[in-house]
C-alpha positions as CSV (number, residue, x, y, z in Angstrom):
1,X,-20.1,-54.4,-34.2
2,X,-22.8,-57.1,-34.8
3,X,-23.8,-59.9,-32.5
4,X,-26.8,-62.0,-31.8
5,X,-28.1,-62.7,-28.3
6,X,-30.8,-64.6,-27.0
7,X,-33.5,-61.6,-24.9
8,X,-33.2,-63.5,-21.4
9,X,-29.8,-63.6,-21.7
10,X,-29.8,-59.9,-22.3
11,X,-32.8,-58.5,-20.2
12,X,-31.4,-60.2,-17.2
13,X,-27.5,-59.0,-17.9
14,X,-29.2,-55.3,-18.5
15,X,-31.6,-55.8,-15.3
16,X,-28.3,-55.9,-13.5
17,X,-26.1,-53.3,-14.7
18,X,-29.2,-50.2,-15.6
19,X,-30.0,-50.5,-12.1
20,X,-26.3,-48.7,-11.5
21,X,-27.2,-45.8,-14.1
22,X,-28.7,-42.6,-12.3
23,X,-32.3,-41.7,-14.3
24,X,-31.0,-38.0,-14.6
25,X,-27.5,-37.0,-15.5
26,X,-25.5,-34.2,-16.1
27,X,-23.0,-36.0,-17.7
28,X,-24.3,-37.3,-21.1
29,X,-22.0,-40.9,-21.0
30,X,-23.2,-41.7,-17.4
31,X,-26.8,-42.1,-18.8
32,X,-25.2,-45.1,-21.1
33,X,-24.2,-49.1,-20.8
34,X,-21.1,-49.6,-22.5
35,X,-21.6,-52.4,-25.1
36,X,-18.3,-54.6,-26.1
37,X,-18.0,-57.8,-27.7
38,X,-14.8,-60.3,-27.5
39,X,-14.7,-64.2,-28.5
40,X,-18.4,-65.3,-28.6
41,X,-19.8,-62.9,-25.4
42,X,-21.1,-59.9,-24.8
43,X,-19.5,-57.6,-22.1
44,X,-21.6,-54.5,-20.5
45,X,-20.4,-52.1,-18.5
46,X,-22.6,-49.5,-16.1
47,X,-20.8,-47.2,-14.0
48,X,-22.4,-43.6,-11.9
49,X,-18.5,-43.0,-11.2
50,X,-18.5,-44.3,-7.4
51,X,-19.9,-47.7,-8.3
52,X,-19.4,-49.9,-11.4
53,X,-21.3,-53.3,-12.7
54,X,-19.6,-55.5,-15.5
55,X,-21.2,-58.3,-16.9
56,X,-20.2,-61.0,-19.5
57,X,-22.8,-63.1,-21.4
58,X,-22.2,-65.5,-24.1
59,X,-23.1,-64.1,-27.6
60,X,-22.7,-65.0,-31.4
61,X,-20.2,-61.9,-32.4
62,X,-20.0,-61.5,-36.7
63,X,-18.3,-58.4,-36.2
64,X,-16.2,-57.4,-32.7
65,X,-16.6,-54.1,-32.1
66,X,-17.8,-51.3,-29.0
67,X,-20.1,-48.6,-28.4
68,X,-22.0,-47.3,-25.6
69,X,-26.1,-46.5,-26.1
70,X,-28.7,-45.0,-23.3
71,X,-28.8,-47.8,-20.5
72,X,-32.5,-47.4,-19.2
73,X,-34.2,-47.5,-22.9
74,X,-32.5,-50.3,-24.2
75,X,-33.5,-52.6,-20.8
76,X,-37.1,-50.5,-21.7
77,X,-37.1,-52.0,-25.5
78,X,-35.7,-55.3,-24.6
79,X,-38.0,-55.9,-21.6
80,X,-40.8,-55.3,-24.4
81,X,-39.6,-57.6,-26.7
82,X,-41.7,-61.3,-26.6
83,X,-40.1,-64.1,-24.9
84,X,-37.3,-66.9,-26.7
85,X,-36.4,-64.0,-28.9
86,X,-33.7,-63.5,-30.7
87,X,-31.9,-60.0,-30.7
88,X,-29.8,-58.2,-33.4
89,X,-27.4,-55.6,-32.6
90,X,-25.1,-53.2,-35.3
91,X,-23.8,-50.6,-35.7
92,X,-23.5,-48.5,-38.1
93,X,-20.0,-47.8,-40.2
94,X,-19.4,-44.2,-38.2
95,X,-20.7,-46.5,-35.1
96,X,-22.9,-43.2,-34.4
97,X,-26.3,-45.3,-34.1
98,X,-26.9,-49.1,-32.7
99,X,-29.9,-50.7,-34.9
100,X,-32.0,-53.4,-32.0
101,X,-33.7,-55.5,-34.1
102,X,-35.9,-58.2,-33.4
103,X,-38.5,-60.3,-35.6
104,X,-40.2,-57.4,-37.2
105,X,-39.2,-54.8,-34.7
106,X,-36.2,-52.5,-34.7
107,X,-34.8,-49.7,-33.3
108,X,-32.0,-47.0,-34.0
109,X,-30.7,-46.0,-31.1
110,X,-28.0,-42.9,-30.7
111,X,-24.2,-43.7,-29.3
112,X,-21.7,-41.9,-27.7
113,X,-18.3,-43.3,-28.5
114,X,-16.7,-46.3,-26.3
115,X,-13.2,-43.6,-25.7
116,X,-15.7,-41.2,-23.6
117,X,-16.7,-43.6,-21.4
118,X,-15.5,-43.9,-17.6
119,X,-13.2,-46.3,-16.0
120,X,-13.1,-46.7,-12.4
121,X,-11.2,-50.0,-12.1
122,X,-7.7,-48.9,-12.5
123,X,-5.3,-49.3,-9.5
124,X,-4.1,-52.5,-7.6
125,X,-5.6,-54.6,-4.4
126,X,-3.6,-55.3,-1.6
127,X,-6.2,-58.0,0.0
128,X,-8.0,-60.4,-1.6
129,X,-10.2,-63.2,0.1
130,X,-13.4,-66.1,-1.0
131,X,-16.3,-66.7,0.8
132,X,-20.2,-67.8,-0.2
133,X,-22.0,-65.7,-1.6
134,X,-24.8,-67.0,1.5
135,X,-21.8,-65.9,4.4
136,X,-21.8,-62.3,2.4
137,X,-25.6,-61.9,2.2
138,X,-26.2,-63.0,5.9
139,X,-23.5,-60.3,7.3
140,X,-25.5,-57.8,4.7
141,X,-28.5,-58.5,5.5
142,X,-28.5,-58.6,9.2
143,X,-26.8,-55.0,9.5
144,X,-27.8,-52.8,6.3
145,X,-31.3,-51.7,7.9
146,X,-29.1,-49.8,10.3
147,X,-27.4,-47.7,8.3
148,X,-27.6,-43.9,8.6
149,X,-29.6,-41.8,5.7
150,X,-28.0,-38.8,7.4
151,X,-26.0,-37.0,4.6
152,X,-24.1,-34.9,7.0
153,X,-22.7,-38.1,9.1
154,X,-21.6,-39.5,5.7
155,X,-19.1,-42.1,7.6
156,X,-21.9,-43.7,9.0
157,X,-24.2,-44.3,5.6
158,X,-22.3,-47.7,4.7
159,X,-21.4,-51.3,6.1
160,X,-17.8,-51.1,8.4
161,X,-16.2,-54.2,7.0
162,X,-13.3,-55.5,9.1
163,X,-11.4,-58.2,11.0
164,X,-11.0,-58.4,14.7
165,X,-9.7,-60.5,17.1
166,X,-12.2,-62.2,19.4
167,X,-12.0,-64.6,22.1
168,X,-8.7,-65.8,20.1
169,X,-10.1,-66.3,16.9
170,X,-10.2,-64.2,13.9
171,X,-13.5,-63.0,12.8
172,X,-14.7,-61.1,9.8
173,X,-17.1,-58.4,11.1
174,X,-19.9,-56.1,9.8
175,X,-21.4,-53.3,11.7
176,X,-23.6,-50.6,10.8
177,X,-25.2,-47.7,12.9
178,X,-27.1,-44.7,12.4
179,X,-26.7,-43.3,16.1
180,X,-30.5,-44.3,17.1
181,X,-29.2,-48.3,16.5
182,X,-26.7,-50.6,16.1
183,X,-26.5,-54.2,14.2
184,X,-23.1,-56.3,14.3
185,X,-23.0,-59.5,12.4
186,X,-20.0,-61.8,12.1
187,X,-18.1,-65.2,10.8
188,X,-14.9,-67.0,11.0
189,X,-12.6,-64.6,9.2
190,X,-11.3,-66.4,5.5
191,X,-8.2,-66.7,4.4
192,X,-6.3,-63.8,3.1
193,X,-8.8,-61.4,5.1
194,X,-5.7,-60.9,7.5
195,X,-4.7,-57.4,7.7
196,X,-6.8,-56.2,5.8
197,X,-7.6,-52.7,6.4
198,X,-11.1,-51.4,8.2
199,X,-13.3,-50.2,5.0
200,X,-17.0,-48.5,5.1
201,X,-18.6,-49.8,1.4
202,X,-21.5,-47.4,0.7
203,X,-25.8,-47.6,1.0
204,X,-25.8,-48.0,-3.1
205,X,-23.1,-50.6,-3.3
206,X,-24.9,-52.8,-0.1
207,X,-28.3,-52.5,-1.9
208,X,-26.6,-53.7,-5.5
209,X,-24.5,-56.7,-3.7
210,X,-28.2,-57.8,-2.0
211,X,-29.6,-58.3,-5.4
212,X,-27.3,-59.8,-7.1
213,X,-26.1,-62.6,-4.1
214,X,-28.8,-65.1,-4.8
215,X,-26.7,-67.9,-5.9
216,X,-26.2,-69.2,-1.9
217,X,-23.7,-71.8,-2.3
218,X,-21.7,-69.3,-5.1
219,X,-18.0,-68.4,-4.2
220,X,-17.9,-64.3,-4.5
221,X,-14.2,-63.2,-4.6
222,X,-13.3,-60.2,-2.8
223,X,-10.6,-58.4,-3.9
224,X,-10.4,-54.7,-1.7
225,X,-7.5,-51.4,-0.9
226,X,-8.1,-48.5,1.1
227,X,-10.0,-46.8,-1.5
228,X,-11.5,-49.6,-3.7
229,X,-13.4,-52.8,-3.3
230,X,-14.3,-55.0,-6.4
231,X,-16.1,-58.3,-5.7
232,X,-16.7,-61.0,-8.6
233,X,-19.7,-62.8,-8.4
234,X,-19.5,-65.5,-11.4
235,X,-19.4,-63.5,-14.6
236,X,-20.2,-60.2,-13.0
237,X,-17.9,-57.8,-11.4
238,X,-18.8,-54.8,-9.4
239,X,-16.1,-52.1,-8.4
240,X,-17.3,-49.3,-6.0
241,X,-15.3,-46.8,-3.9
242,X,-15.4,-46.8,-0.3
243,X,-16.7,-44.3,1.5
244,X,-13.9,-42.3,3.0
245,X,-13.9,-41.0,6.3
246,X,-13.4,-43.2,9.7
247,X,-16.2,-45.2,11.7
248,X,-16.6,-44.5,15.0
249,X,-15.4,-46.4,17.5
250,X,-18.7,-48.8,17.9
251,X,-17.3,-50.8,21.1
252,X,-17.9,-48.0,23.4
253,X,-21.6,-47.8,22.9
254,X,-22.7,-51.6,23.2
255,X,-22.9,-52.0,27.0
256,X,-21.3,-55.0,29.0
257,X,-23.1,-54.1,32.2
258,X,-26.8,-54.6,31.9
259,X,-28.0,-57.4,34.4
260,X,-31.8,-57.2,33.9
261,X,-32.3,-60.3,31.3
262,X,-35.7,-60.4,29.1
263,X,-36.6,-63.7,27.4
264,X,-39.6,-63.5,24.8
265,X,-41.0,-65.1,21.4
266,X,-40.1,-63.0,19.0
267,X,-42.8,-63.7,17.1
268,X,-45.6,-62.9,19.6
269,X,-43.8,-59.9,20.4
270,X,-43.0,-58.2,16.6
271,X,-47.0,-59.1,16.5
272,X,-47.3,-56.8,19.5
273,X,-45.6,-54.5,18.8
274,X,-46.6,-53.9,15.4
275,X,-50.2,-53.7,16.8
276,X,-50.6,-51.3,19.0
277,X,-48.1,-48.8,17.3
278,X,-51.1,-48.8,14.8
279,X,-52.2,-45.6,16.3
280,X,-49.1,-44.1,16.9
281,X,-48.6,-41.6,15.3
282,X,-45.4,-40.1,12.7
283,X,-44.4,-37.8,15.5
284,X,-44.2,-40.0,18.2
285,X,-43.6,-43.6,17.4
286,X,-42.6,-44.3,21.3
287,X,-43.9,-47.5,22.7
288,X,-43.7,-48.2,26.3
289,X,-42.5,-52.0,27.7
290,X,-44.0,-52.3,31.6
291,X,-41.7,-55.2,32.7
292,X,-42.4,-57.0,35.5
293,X,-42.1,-60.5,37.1
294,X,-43.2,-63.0,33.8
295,X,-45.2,-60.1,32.4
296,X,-44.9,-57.6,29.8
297,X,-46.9,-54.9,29.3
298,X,-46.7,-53.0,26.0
299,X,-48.2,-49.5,25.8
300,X,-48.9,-46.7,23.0
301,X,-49.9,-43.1,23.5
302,X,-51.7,-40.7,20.9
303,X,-52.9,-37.5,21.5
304,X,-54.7,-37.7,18.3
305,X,-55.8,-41.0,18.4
306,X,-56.1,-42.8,21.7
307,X,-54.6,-45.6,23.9
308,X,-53.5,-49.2,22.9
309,X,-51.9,-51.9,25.5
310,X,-50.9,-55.5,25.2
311,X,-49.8,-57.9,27.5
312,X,-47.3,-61.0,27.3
313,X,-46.1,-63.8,29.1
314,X,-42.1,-63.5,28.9
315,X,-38.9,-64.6,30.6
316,X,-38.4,-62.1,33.5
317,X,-37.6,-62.2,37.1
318,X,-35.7,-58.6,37.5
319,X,-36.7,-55.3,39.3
320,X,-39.6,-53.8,37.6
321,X,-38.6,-51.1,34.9
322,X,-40.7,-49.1,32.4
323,X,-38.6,-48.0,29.1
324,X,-39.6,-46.5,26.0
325,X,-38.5,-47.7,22.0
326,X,-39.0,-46.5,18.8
327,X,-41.8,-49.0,17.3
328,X,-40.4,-49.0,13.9
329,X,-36.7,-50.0,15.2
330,X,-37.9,-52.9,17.0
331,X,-39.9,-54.2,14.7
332,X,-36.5,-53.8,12.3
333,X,-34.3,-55.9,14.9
334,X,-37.0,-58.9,15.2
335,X,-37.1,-59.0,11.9
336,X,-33.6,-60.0,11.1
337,X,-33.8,-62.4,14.2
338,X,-33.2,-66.2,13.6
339,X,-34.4,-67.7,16.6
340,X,-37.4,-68.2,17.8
341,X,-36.3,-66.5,21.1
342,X,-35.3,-62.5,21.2
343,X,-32.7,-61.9,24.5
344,X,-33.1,-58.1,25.9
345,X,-30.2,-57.4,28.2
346,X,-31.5,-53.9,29.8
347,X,-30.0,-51.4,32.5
348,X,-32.4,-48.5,33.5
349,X,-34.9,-46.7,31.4
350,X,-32.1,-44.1,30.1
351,X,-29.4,-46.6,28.7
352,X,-28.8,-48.3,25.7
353,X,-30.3,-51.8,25.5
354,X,-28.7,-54.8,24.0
355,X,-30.9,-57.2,22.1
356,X,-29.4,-60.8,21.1
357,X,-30.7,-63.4,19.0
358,X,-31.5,-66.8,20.4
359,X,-31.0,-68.5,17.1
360,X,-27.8,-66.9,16.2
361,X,-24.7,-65.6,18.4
362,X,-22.5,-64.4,16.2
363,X,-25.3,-61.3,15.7
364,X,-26.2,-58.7,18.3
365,X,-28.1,-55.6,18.4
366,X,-28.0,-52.2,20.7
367,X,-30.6,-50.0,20.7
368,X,-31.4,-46.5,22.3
369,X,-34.3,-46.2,24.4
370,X,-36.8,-43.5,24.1
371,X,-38.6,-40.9,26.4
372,X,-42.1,-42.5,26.9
């Protein structure tokens, strides 16, 4: 194989797929990008086994050819190279070594052959739906900071993806929860979403679709079965497994009951918050909220390092309550709030809290109080 390629073209292809590549492998091939050229382009190919990045970018091929080389040093020597470049790539005759040349730099690099590399895309789609890249990221973003690190709960460390039927309308839904939390975002379901079945797509593959959705107005094609998803996004593809294993069922725990209704700047209140957990400590990241009539009264205890309180104006005109949150959750649910205004819909001091976002209705939050 020998093609020319412009470095941009290639740094920012290989910024997409190395990312996929695990730094330490057991499995020699899983440390390379799969190189291929066909009709004027370039393809590479990154895959860990559960997740997979393809990406095509135009190239001048002299010779068509394959071969797969060590995925975090070539990004390493390419990244080095000077800007407007132009790189060389070839292989030798026994296609044992790729040569990286560049102006008066080059490389020889060591290859594993293209037959020993790993292909995860085989098998057929039952669903396949389009929707902007901007819907995609918004139902990402809004729920991913809730899901669960928790090996052991492995069900829960992904995005649900699925359609339900609400208030006679379709909707495409994204939940995510790690027990402590909950975050549901959703949208008018798209065409050819119907039916489609219930699928949990993993921590890796969420944080590899946030990156790469930055064209907003982009249409991403979503092709998915019950083990598989693959989503094109221009000219790359990404194919991942789905986590297998059933979500719980989410509805039970996000309360319809809770009559005491809070009304506060989300702003002025993330601000709060975020100051006077400052001397909270790792252990105990409680803070106390002290509602009463149009007051709010937020509290922090330390044994190791003192006492800090706040108080706010708010929207509130229930019975007074006193309830405890995790500091670092709240501040995670303000920040994915569009509105200006942040709705608490609260119960007693030992129930799950529902938090909606004046700005946005088609999100809402739930989140379990602590013992303050």
């Amino acid at each position: 194989m020998r093609i020319t390629i412009e470095r941009s073209n290639l740094l920012k292809s290989l910024g997409h797929v190395h990312r996929v590549v695990e730094r330490r492998n057991t499995i020699p091939i899983l440390s390379n990008v799969l190189l291929k050229t066909e009709e004027g382009t370039l393809r590479l190919k990154a895959t860990d086994l559960d997740l997979e990045i393809t990406e095509t970018v135009p190239a001048s091929d002299d010779q068509a050819g394959a071969t797969t080389v060590p995925a975090h040093l070539l990004h390493d020597i390419v990244r080095k190279l000077p800007d407007g470049a132009e790189i060389r790539l070839a292989t030798n005759t026994d296609t044992s070594q790729l040569t990286v040349t560049s102006g008066r730099s080059s490389f020889r690099l060591q290859c594993l052959p293209q037959s020993d590399f790993p292909d995860i895309t085989a098998g057929s789609f039952s669903h396949a739906f389009t929707l902007k890249a901007s819907e995609l990221a918004r139902l990402i973003e809004r729920t991913q900071f809730a899901i669960s690190t928790e090996e052991t709960r492995y069900y829960l460390n992904g995005i649900f993806l699925h359609t339900i039927e609400a208030e006679g309308q379709l909707r495409l839904r994204a939940v995510a929860t790690d027990g402590h939390r909950l975050a549901r975002a959703e949208m008018d379901a798209p065409a050819g979403s119907e039916g489609m079945p219930g699928i949990i797509i993993p921590r890796k593959t969420v944080g590899e679709l946030q990156k790469l959705l930055g064209d907003e107005d982009a249409d991403v094609q979503v092709e998915l079965s019950d083990s598989k998803i693959r989503l094109t996004l221009g000219p790359i593809v990404i194919t991942s497994k789905l986590i297998d294993g059933t979500f719980p069922d989410y509805q039970r725990v996000i309360p319809t009951g809770n009559d005491k209704a809070l009304t506060l700047d989300r702003g002025s209140f993330s601000a709060a918050v975020d100051r006077v957990s400052t001397i909270s400590s790792e252990r105990g990241r409680a803070v106390k909220l002290a509602l009463s009539e149009g007051q709010l009264v937020l509290t922090v205890n330390s044994p190791d390092s003192g006492t800090a309180t706040e108080e706010l104006a708010v929207g509130y005109e229930a019975d007074q309550i006193e309830i405890g949150f995790n500091a670092r959750y709240l501040l995670d649910i303000t920040g994915q709030l569009s509105g200006e205004d942040a709705i608490f819909m609260l119960a007693d001091p030992g129930s799950p809290t529902l938090i909606r976002d004046g700005g946005d209705d088609s999100t809402l939050y739930v989140l379990m109080p602590m013992r303050v």
